[in-house]
N, C-alpha and C positions, 0 to 999 in steps of 0.2 A: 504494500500500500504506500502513499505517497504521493506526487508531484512529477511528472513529466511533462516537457515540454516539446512538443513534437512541428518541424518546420517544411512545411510543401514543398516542391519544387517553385511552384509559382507565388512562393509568398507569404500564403496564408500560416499564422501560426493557430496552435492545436493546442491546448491546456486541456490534459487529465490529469485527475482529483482520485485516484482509486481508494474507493470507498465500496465496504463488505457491506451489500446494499441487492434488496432487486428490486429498486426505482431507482432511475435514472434521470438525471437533472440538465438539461444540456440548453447552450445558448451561442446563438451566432449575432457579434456585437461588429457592427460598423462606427467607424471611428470621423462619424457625420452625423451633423443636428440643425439646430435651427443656425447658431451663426456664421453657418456655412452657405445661407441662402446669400441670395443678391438685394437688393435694392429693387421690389415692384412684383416679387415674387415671395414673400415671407408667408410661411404655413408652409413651404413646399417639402422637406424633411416629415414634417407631420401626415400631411396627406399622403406621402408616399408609403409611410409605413399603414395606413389604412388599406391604399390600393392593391400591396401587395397578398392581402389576403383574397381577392376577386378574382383574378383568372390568371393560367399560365397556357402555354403549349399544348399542355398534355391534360390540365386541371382543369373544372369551374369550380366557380363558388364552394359551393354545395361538397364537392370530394377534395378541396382544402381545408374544408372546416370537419368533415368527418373522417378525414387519413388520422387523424390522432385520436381522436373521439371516440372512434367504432373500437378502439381498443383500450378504453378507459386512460387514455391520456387526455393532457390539457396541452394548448396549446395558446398563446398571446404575444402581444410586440410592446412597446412604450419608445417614447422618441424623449431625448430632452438637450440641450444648448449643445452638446457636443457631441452626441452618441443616437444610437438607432437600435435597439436589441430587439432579436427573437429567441422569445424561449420555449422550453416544452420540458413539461414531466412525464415519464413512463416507464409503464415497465421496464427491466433489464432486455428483453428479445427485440425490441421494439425500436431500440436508438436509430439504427440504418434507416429505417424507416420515417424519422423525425429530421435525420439529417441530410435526406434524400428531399423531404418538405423542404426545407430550411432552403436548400439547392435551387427547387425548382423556383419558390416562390421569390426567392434575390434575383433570382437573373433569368427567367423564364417570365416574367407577367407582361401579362400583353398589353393592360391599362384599354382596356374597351373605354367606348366613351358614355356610354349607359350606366358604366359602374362607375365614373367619374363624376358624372353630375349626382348623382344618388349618394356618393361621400360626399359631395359637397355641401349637400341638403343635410346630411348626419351631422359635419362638423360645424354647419353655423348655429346648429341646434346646440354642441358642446358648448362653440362662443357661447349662447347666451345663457345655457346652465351655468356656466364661470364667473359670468358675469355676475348672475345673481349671489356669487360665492363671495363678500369683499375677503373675507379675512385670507382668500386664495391670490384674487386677481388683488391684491394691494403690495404682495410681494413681489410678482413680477412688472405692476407699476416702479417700485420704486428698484429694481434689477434697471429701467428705464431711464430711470431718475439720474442712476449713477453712469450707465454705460451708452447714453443716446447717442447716435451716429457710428455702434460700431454693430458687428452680428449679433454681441450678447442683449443689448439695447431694446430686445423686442420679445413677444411673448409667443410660446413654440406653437402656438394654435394660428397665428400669423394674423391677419387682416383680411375684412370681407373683401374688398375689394381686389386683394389682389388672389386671396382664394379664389376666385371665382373668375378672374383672367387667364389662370395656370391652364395648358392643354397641355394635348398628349406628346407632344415634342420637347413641350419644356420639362415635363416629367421624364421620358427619354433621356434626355442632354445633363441632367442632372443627375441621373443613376452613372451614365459614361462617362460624365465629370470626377464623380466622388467613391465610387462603390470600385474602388480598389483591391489587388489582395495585399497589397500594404498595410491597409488598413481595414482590413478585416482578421479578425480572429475567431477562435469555435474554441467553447470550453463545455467540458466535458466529467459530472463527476456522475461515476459508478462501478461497476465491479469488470473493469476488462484491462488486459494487459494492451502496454504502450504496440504491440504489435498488429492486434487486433486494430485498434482504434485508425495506425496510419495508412492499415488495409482498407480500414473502412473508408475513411475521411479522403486517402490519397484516387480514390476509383468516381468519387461523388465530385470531387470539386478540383476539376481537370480544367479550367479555364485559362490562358495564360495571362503571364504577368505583365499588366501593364506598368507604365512611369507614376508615379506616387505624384499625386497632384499637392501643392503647395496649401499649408493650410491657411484661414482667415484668421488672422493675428492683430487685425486694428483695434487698439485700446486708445481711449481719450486722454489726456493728459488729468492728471486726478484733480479732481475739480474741487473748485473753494465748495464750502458746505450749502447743499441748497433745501430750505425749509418750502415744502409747499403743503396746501390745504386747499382740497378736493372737496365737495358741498357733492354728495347722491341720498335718494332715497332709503336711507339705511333707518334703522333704531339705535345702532352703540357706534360711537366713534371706535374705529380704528388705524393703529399707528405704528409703523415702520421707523424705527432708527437703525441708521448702521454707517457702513466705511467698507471701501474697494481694501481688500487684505489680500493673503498669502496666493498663490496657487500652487499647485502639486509640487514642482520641484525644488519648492523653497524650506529651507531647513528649520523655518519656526515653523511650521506645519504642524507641529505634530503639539507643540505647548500650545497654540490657540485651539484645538481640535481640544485638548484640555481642559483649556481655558471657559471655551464655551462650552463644555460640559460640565463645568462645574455652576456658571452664572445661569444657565438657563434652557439646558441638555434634558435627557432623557429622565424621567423620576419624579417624583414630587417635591424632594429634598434640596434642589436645586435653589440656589441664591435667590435668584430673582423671585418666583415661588413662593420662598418660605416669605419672605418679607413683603411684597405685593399683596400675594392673595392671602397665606396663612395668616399673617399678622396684622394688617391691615383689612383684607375683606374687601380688594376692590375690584380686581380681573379675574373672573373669568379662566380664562386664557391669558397667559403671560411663558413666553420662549426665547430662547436665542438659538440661532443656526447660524451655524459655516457652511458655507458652498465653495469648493476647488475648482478653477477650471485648468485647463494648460499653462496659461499664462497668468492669470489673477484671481482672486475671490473675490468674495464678500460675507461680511461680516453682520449679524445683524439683529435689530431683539423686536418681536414682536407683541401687542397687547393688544387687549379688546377692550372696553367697558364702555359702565354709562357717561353722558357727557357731562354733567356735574361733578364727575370723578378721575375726569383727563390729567387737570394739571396738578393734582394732585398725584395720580402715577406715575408722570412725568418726573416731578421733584425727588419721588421715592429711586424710580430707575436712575437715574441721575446721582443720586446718594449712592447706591452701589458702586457702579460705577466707579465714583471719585474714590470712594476704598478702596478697590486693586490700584488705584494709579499711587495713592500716596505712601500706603503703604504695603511690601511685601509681604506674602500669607507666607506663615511659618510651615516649618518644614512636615509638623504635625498634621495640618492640614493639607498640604500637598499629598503626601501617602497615602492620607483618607480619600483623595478625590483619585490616585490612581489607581487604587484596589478597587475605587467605584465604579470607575471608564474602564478596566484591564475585566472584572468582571461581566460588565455589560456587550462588550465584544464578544466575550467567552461563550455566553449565553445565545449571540448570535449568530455564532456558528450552527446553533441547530437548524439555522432557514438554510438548509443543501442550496436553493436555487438561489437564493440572494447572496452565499459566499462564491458560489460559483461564477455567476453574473459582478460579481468585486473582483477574483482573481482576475477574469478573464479583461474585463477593464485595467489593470494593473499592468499584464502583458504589452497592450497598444500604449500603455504611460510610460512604461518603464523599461520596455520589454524584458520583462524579467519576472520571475516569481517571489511571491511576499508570504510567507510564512506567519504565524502566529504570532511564532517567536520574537519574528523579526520587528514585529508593532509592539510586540511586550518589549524590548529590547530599547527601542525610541523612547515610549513614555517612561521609562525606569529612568531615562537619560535627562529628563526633563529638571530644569532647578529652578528652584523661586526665583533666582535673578529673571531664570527667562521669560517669565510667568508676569514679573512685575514691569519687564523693557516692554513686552508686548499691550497688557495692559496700558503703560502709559502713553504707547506710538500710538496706539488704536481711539481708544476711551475719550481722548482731550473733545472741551464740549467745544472745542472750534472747529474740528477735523471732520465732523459727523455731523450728517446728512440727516432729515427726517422725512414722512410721507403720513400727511392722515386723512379721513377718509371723516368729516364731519354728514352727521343728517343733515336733512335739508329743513331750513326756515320754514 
Protein backbone atom coordinates (compact mmCIF):
# COMPACT_ATOMS: atom_id res chain seq x y z
CA UNK A 1 0.00 0.00 0.00
CA UNK A 2 1.10 3.51 -0.52
CA UNK A 3 1.77 6.39 -3.18
CA UNK A 4 2.70 5.90 -6.71
CA UNK A 5 3.13 8.15 -9.01
CA UNK A 6 2.71 6.85 -12.41
CA UNK A 7 3.73 9.22 -15.95
CA UNK A 8 2.04 8.72 -19.60
CA UNK A 9 3.92 8.95 -22.59
CA UNK A 10 1.99 11.96 -23.44
CA UNK A 11 1.97 13.68 -20.22
CA UNK A 12 -0.62 12.86 -18.23
CA UNK A 13 0.33 12.11 -14.66
CA UNK A 14 -1.53 9.13 -12.72
CA UNK A 15 -1.67 9.25 -8.75
CA UNK A 16 -2.50 5.95 -6.93
CA UNK A 17 -3.41 5.98 -3.38
CA UNK A 18 -3.44 1.92 -2.75
CA UNK A 19 -5.80 1.49 -0.35
CA UNK A 20 -7.34 -2.39 1.05
CA UNK A 21 -10.79 -1.01 -0.06
CA UNK A 22 -13.42 -2.51 -2.66
CA UNK A 23 -14.64 1.15 -3.41
CA UNK A 24 -12.90 2.99 -5.49
CA UNK A 25 -12.53 6.64 -5.43
CA UNK A 26 -11.13 8.09 -8.75
CA UNK A 27 -10.96 11.73 -10.37
CA UNK A 28 -9.72 13.37 -13.48
CA UNK A 29 -8.62 17.13 -12.46
CA UNK A 30 -7.86 19.63 -15.38
CA UNK A 31 -5.75 22.28 -14.29
CA UNK A 32 -8.52 25.08 -15.84
CA UNK A 33 -11.22 27.29 -14.21
CA UNK A 34 -12.82 30.22 -14.58
CA UNK A 35 -9.70 32.62 -14.66
CA UNK A 36 -8.61 31.15 -17.54
CA UNK A 37 -11.70 32.43 -19.48
CA UNK A 38 -11.30 35.78 -21.62
CA UNK A 39 -12.98 38.83 -21.45
CA UNK A 40 -16.96 38.49 -23.10
CA UNK A 41 -16.93 34.83 -22.55
CA UNK A 42 -16.90 34.37 -18.53
CA UNK A 43 -19.18 31.17 -17.40
CA UNK A 44 -17.28 29.32 -20.10
CA UNK A 45 -15.14 26.65 -17.71
CA UNK A 46 -18.44 26.31 -15.99
CA UNK A 47 -20.75 25.53 -18.74
CA UNK A 48 -18.27 23.24 -20.02
CA UNK A 49 -18.17 21.15 -17.27
CA UNK A 50 -22.17 20.94 -17.59
CA UNK A 51 -21.93 20.01 -21.24
CA UNK A 52 -19.72 17.41 -20.86
CA UNK A 53 -22.20 15.20 -19.40
CA UNK A 54 -24.80 15.59 -22.79
CA UNK A 55 -23.34 13.67 -25.52
CA UNK A 56 -20.08 12.14 -26.96
CA UNK A 57 -19.34 9.99 -30.12
CA UNK A 58 -20.24 6.87 -28.97
CA UNK A 59 -22.71 8.24 -25.78
CA UNK A 60 -26.02 10.26 -25.06
CA UNK A 61 -27.20 11.77 -22.29
CA UNK A 62 -29.05 9.10 -20.91
CA UNK A 63 -25.88 6.19 -21.09
CA UNK A 64 -23.44 8.96 -19.53
CA UNK A 65 -25.55 9.33 -16.64
CA UNK A 66 -26.36 5.51 -16.36
CA UNK A 67 -22.55 3.92 -17.26
CA UNK A 68 -21.90 4.53 -13.49
CA UNK A 69 -25.21 4.30 -12.17
CA UNK A 70 -26.50 0.82 -13.40
CA UNK A 71 -23.70 -0.39 -11.39
CA UNK A 72 -24.21 1.42 -8.17
CA UNK A 73 -21.63 4.03 -8.76
CA UNK A 74 -21.80 7.86 -8.52
CA UNK A 75 -20.68 9.85 -10.75
CA UNK A 76 -20.35 14.29 -10.79
CA UNK A 77 -17.99 17.37 -11.85
CA UNK A 78 -17.49 20.82 -9.89
CA UNK A 79 -15.44 23.71 -11.75
CA UNK A 80 -13.86 26.50 -9.43
CA UNK A 81 -11.12 29.72 -10.30
CA UNK A 82 -8.45 27.36 -11.24
CA UNK A 83 -9.57 23.67 -11.67
CA UNK A 84 -12.37 21.42 -13.53
CA UNK A 85 -12.78 17.89 -11.69
CA UNK A 86 -14.41 14.76 -12.57
CA UNK A 87 -15.03 12.27 -10.10
CA UNK A 88 -16.64 8.93 -9.42
CA UNK A 89 -17.02 6.38 -6.77
CA UNK A 90 -17.28 2.51 -7.37
CA UNK A 91 -16.98 -0.47 -6.92
CA UNK A 92 -13.25 -2.12 -7.00
CA UNK A 93 -14.30 -4.09 -10.98
CA UNK A 94 -15.75 -1.05 -12.12
CA UNK A 95 -12.61 1.67 -12.38
CA UNK A 96 -11.94 0.87 -16.27
CA UNK A 97 -15.18 1.54 -16.75
CA UNK A 98 -15.24 5.04 -14.87
CA UNK A 99 -12.04 5.93 -16.40
CA UNK A 100 -13.09 4.82 -19.93
CA UNK A 101 -16.27 7.64 -18.97
CA UNK A 102 -13.96 10.08 -17.75
CA UNK A 103 -12.07 9.42 -21.41
CA UNK A 104 -14.86 9.70 -23.47
CA UNK A 105 -16.77 12.49 -21.90
CA UNK A 106 -13.13 15.15 -21.83
CA UNK A 107 -12.57 14.64 -25.35
CA UNK A 108 -15.22 12.81 -27.14
CA UNK A 109 -18.42 15.46 -26.54
CA UNK A 110 -19.95 16.62 -29.27
CA UNK A 111 -21.68 19.87 -27.49
CA UNK A 112 -25.01 19.56 -29.68
CA UNK A 113 -26.70 22.68 -29.77
CA UNK A 114 -30.01 21.56 -28.12
CA UNK A 115 -28.08 20.58 -25.01
CA UNK A 116 -26.40 23.87 -25.04
CA UNK A 117 -29.24 26.09 -24.93
CA UNK A 118 -31.08 23.77 -22.24
CA UNK A 119 -27.61 24.23 -19.90
CA UNK A 120 -28.01 27.45 -20.55
CA UNK A 121 -31.62 27.77 -19.38
CA UNK A 122 -30.36 25.28 -16.06
CA UNK A 123 -27.53 27.67 -15.22
CA UNK A 124 -29.33 31.12 -15.39
CA UNK A 125 -31.76 29.30 -13.13
CA UNK A 126 -28.37 28.58 -10.63
CA UNK A 127 -27.48 32.50 -11.25
CA UNK A 128 -30.53 33.23 -9.61
CA UNK A 129 -30.62 30.41 -6.99
CA UNK A 130 -27.14 32.26 -5.83
CA UNK A 131 -28.24 35.14 -6.17
CA UNK A 132 -30.82 34.76 -3.61
CA UNK A 133 -27.95 33.14 -1.43
CA UNK A 134 -26.01 36.65 0.00
CA UNK A 135 -24.15 35.06 2.60
CA UNK A 136 -22.74 32.89 -0.81
CA UNK A 137 -22.71 35.48 -3.64
CA UNK A 138 -21.15 38.31 -1.17
CA UNK A 139 -17.90 36.28 -1.14
CA UNK A 140 -17.28 36.12 -4.41
CA UNK A 141 -18.57 39.84 -4.74
CA UNK A 142 -15.83 40.95 -2.76
CA UNK A 143 -13.00 37.89 -4.59
CA UNK A 144 -14.31 41.10 -7.09
CA UNK A 145 -13.75 43.75 -4.88
CA UNK A 146 -10.03 42.63 -4.60
CA UNK A 147 -9.00 41.14 -7.94
CA UNK A 148 -11.30 43.29 -10.61
CA UNK A 149 -9.74 43.27 -14.04
CA UNK A 150 -7.90 40.08 -13.65
CA UNK A 151 -9.59 36.18 -14.29
CA UNK A 152 -9.86 35.60 -10.48
CA UNK A 153 -12.20 39.08 -10.52
CA UNK A 154 -15.38 37.26 -11.56
CA UNK A 155 -17.78 34.70 -10.25
CA UNK A 156 -17.34 30.97 -11.96
CA UNK A 157 -21.15 30.85 -12.98
CA UNK A 158 -19.94 33.88 -15.22
CA UNK A 159 -22.56 36.42 -16.76
CA UNK A 160 -25.84 36.36 -18.57
CA UNK A 161 -24.81 37.92 -21.09
CA UNK A 162 -22.15 36.56 -22.03
CA UNK A 163 -23.56 32.87 -21.10
CA UNK A 164 -25.73 33.18 -23.60
CA UNK A 165 -23.32 34.46 -26.40
CA UNK A 166 -21.00 31.25 -25.83
CA UNK A 167 -21.47 28.63 -29.05
CA UNK A 168 -20.24 25.74 -30.01
CA UNK A 169 -16.92 26.93 -31.52
CA UNK A 170 -16.14 28.81 -28.62
CA UNK A 171 -16.69 25.96 -26.46
CA UNK A 172 -14.59 23.97 -29.03
CA UNK A 173 -11.59 26.51 -29.16
CA UNK A 174 -11.51 26.57 -25.49
CA UNK A 175 -11.29 22.80 -24.76
CA UNK A 176 -8.13 22.91 -27.63
CA UNK A 177 -6.83 25.82 -25.83
CA UNK A 178 -6.76 24.41 -22.23
CA UNK A 179 -7.43 20.73 -21.98
CA UNK A 180 -3.82 19.60 -22.16
CA UNK A 181 -2.06 16.59 -20.88
CA UNK A 182 0.18 18.83 -19.13
CA UNK A 183 -2.36 19.77 -17.39
CA UNK A 184 -4.40 17.05 -16.71
CA UNK A 185 -3.89 14.54 -14.08
CA UNK A 186 -6.16 11.06 -12.82
CA UNK A 187 -5.84 10.06 -9.21
CA UNK A 188 -6.79 7.00 -8.32
CA UNK A 189 -7.37 5.52 -4.69
CA UNK A 190 -8.11 1.72 -4.36
CA UNK A 191 -6.83 -1.67 -4.11
CA UNK A 192 -4.63 -2.24 -7.59
CA UNK A 193 -1.04 -2.56 -8.16
CA UNK A 194 0.94 0.42 -9.84
CA UNK A 195 0.96 -2.01 -12.99
CA UNK A 196 -2.57 -2.80 -13.25
CA UNK A 197 -3.57 0.99 -13.15
CA UNK A 198 -0.73 2.12 -16.03
CA UNK A 199 -2.37 -0.95 -18.10
CA UNK A 200 -5.21 0.56 -17.57
CA UNK A 201 -4.96 4.29 -17.73
CA UNK A 202 -1.99 3.89 -20.49
CA UNK A 203 -4.69 1.82 -23.25
CA UNK A 204 -7.67 4.63 -22.37
CA UNK A 205 -5.89 7.96 -22.68
CA UNK A 206 -3.71 7.57 -25.81
CA UNK A 207 -4.07 11.13 -27.03
CA UNK A 208 -0.94 12.81 -27.90
CA UNK A 209 0.87 15.47 -26.27
CA UNK A 210 0.37 18.74 -27.13
CA UNK A 211 2.48 22.25 -26.03
CA UNK A 212 1.34 23.25 -22.48
CA UNK A 213 -0.42 26.43 -23.12
CA UNK A 214 0.74 29.46 -20.94
CA UNK A 215 -1.32 30.02 -17.86
CA UNK A 216 -3.58 33.41 -16.96
CA UNK A 217 -1.24 35.00 -14.29
CA UNK A 218 -2.67 38.95 -14.33
CA UNK A 219 -2.90 40.07 -10.63
CA UNK A 220 -3.73 43.87 -9.91
CA UNK A 221 -1.25 45.72 -8.19
CA UNK A 222 -2.74 45.29 -4.24
CA UNK A 223 -4.93 47.95 -3.82
CA UNK A 224 -5.34 50.62 -1.17
CA UNK A 225 -8.29 49.32 1.20
CA UNK A 226 -11.62 49.70 -0.57
CA UNK A 227 -14.87 49.98 1.89
CA UNK A 228 -18.03 49.52 -0.18
CA UNK A 229 -21.90 49.19 0.93
CA UNK A 230 -24.32 47.36 -1.28
CA UNK A 231 -28.35 48.27 -0.26
CA UNK A 232 -30.58 44.44 -1.76
CA UNK A 233 -33.40 43.07 -0.56
CA UNK A 234 -32.13 41.03 2.39
CA UNK A 235 -33.32 40.87 6.21
CA UNK A 236 -29.49 40.63 8.06
CA UNK A 237 -26.65 42.63 6.96
CA UNK A 238 -23.82 40.84 5.75
CA UNK A 239 -20.12 41.50 5.76
CA UNK A 240 -16.91 40.50 4.12
CA UNK A 241 -13.55 41.76 5.52
CA UNK A 242 -10.35 40.41 4.32
CA UNK A 243 -6.74 41.04 2.22
CA UNK A 244 -5.02 39.41 -1.01
CA UNK A 245 -2.55 36.92 1.06
CA UNK A 246 -0.24 33.96 0.47
CA UNK A 247 -0.64 31.51 -2.48
CA UNK A 248 0.42 27.92 -2.77
CA UNK A 249 4.02 28.26 -3.03
CA UNK A 250 4.69 30.67 -0.42
CA UNK A 251 6.27 29.40 2.75
CA UNK A 252 3.87 31.25 5.25
CA UNK A 253 1.38 29.05 3.84
CA UNK A 254 1.00 26.89 6.12
CA UNK A 255 1.19 29.44 9.63
CA UNK A 256 -1.83 31.50 8.16
CA UNK A 257 -3.70 28.05 7.07
CA UNK A 258 -3.05 28.19 11.00
CA UNK A 259 -3.68 31.07 11.79
CA UNK A 260 -7.07 31.08 10.28
CA UNK A 261 -7.97 28.07 11.97
CA UNK A 262 -7.44 29.15 14.87
CA UNK A 263 -9.52 32.85 14.41
CA UNK A 264 -12.32 31.41 12.79
CA UNK A 265 -11.80 27.62 11.17
CA UNK A 266 -13.44 24.64 11.57
CA UNK A 267 -15.28 24.02 15.32
CA UNK A 268 -17.11 26.04 17.50
CA UNK A 269 -14.13 26.85 19.75
CA UNK A 270 -12.63 29.15 17.28
CA UNK A 271 -11.75 32.98 18.31
CA UNK A 272 -13.91 34.76 16.42
CA UNK A 273 -16.91 32.24 17.65
CA UNK A 274 -16.37 32.01 21.19
CA UNK A 275 -16.36 35.96 21.57
CA UNK A 276 -18.83 37.09 18.75
CA UNK A 277 -21.42 34.62 19.16
CA UNK A 278 -20.76 32.69 22.53
CA UNK A 279 -20.18 35.63 24.49
CA UNK A 280 -21.80 38.31 23.14
CA UNK A 281 -24.95 36.70 21.23
CA UNK A 282 -24.63 38.57 18.13
CA UNK A 283 -23.99 36.38 14.66
CA UNK A 284 -25.35 33.85 13.76
CA UNK A 285 -22.78 32.80 11.45
CA UNK A 286 -19.40 34.24 12.06
CA UNK A 287 -15.94 32.50 9.93
CA UNK A 288 -12.78 33.15 8.45
CA UNK A 289 -11.33 31.26 5.24
CA UNK A 290 -8.05 31.17 3.25
CA UNK A 291 -8.30 30.42 -0.24
CA UNK A 292 -4.78 29.56 -2.27
CA UNK A 293 -4.58 30.03 -5.73
CA UNK A 294 -1.19 29.77 -7.96
CA UNK A 295 -0.12 32.92 -7.42
CA UNK A 296 -2.06 34.69 -4.47
CA UNK A 297 -4.98 34.21 -1.97
CA UNK A 298 -7.05 35.65 0.00
CA UNK A 299 -7.69 36.02 3.29
CA UNK A 300 -10.90 36.75 4.84
CA UNK A 301 -13.80 36.79 7.84
CA UNK A 302 -17.12 36.52 7.34
CA UNK A 303 -20.53 37.40 9.46
CA UNK A 304 -24.19 37.78 9.37
CA UNK A 305 -26.48 39.41 11.69
CA UNK A 306 -29.15 41.92 12.47
CA UNK A 307 -28.57 45.48 11.44
CA UNK A 308 -28.79 47.10 14.82
CA UNK A 309 -25.94 44.76 15.68
CA UNK A 310 -23.32 45.46 12.72
CA UNK A 311 -21.14 47.92 14.24
CA UNK A 312 -21.20 46.59 17.16
CA UNK A 313 -19.56 43.16 15.50
CA UNK A 314 -17.47 45.05 13.77
CA UNK A 315 -15.72 46.69 16.85
CA UNK A 316 -15.74 43.04 18.49
CA UNK A 317 -13.81 41.53 15.11
CA UNK A 318 -11.76 44.38 15.10
CA UNK A 319 -10.65 43.70 18.80
CA UNK A 320 -9.51 40.21 17.97
CA UNK A 321 -7.86 41.16 15.41
CA UNK A 322 -5.64 43.95 17.09
CA UNK A 323 -4.75 40.86 19.74
CA UNK A 324 -2.61 38.72 17.38
CA UNK A 325 -1.06 41.83 15.99
CA UNK A 326 0.01 43.37 19.29
CA UNK A 327 0.75 40.79 20.83
CA UNK A 328 2.37 37.14 20.29
CA UNK A 329 0.11 33.83 21.41
CA UNK A 330 2.33 31.99 23.75
CA UNK A 331 3.70 28.80 22.85
CA UNK A 332 0.92 27.02 25.09
CA UNK A 333 -1.48 28.06 22.82
CA UNK A 334 0.14 27.57 19.69
CA UNK A 335 0.21 23.52 20.56
CA UNK A 336 -3.24 23.62 21.57
CA UNK A 337 -4.28 25.12 18.14
CA UNK A 338 -1.82 22.60 16.23
CA UNK A 339 -3.09 19.30 17.90
CA UNK A 340 -6.50 21.04 16.92
CA UNK A 341 -5.78 21.61 12.96
CA UNK A 342 -3.11 18.34 12.81
CA UNK A 343 -6.29 16.54 14.29
CA UNK A 344 -8.90 17.88 12.09
CA UNK A 345 -6.99 16.88 8.85
CA UNK A 346 -6.47 13.49 10.55
CA UNK A 347 -10.12 13.10 10.71
CA UNK A 348 -10.30 14.11 7.12
CA UNK A 349 -8.66 11.78 5.74
CA UNK A 350 -11.68 9.58 6.17
CA UNK A 351 -13.41 11.55 2.97
CA UNK A 352 -11.21 8.76 0.40
CA UNK A 353 -12.76 11.10 -2.50
CA UNK A 354 -11.82 14.48 -1.03
CA UNK A 355 -8.15 13.37 -0.11
CA UNK A 356 -7.97 11.88 -3.23
CA UNK A 357 -9.23 14.99 -5.38
CA UNK A 358 -6.36 17.03 -2.67
CA UNK A 359 -3.56 14.77 -3.68
CA UNK A 360 -4.22 14.69 -7.19
CA UNK A 361 -4.44 18.78 -7.13
CA UNK A 362 -1.18 18.67 -5.21
CA UNK A 363 0.52 16.67 -8.36
CA UNK A 364 -0.44 19.67 -11.16
CA UNK A 365 0.86 22.33 -7.99
CA UNK A 366 3.78 20.65 -7.10
CA UNK A 367 4.14 17.82 -9.07
CA UNK A 368 4.93 15.88 -6.43
CA UNK A 369 3.27 13.91 -3.72
CA UNK A 370 2.32 15.28 -0.09
CA UNK A 371 2.07 12.97 2.57
CA UNK A 372 0.56 13.25 5.82
CA UNK A 373 3.44 13.41 7.35
CA UNK A 374 4.67 16.00 5.35
CA UNK A 375 1.67 18.62 6.42
CA UNK A 376 2.20 17.39 10.01
CA UNK A 377 5.94 18.11 9.46
CA UNK A 378 5.08 22.04 8.28
CA UNK A 379 2.61 22.89 11.03
CA UNK A 380 5.10 21.34 13.82
CA UNK A 381 7.43 23.93 12.01
CA UNK A 382 5.39 26.79 12.69
CA UNK A 383 6.56 29.53 15.60
CA UNK A 384 4.67 32.37 17.28
CA UNK A 385 7.01 34.78 15.70
CA UNK A 386 5.58 33.44 12.50
CA UNK A 387 2.16 33.48 13.71
CA UNK A 388 2.55 37.15 15.09
CA UNK A 389 4.79 38.75 11.59
CA UNK A 390 1.60 37.23 9.68
CA UNK A 391 -0.88 38.48 12.00
CA UNK A 392 0.48 41.88 11.94
CA UNK A 393 1.29 42.15 7.79
CA UNK A 394 -2.22 40.90 7.36
CA UNK A 395 -4.69 42.39 10.24
CA UNK A 396 -3.48 46.34 10.09
CA UNK A 397 -7.16 48.06 9.95
CA UNK A 398 -5.54 50.18 6.88
CA UNK A 399 -4.58 47.11 4.60
CA UNK A 400 -8.15 45.60 4.70
CA UNK A 401 -10.65 45.76 2.47
CA UNK A 402 -14.47 45.37 3.41
CA UNK A 403 -17.83 44.29 1.50
CA UNK A 404 -21.40 44.48 3.19
CA UNK A 405 -24.50 43.64 1.93
CA UNK A 406 -27.19 46.25 3.88
CA UNK A 407 -31.32 45.65 3.56
CA UNK A 408 -32.95 47.91 1.64
CA UNK A 409 -34.73 51.28 3.09
Amino acid sequence: MGYHLIRLENGIRVLLNRQASTITHTCLIVNVGSRDEQDGKFGMAHFIEHLLFKQTDRRNTNQILNRLESVGGDLNAYTTKEYTCIHASVLKPYLNRALDLFEDITFHSTFPESEMTKEKGVILDEMASYLDSPEESIMDDFDDLLFAGTGLGHNILGLEKDLLSISRQDVQDFIAQNYTAEDIAIGISGDYTPKEIERMVGKLFTFPLREKRPKNSSLPELPSPIHRVVHKPINQVHYALGIPAFGIHDSRKTALMLLNNMLGGIGMSSILNLSIREKHGIAYTIESSYVMYADTGIFSIYLGTDEEKMARAKRLVRKELDKLMIKPISEATLNKAKHKFKGQIALAEENRMSVIIAETKNILDYGAIITLEDVFHKIDAVSTTDVHEIASDLFAENRMSSLSFFPED
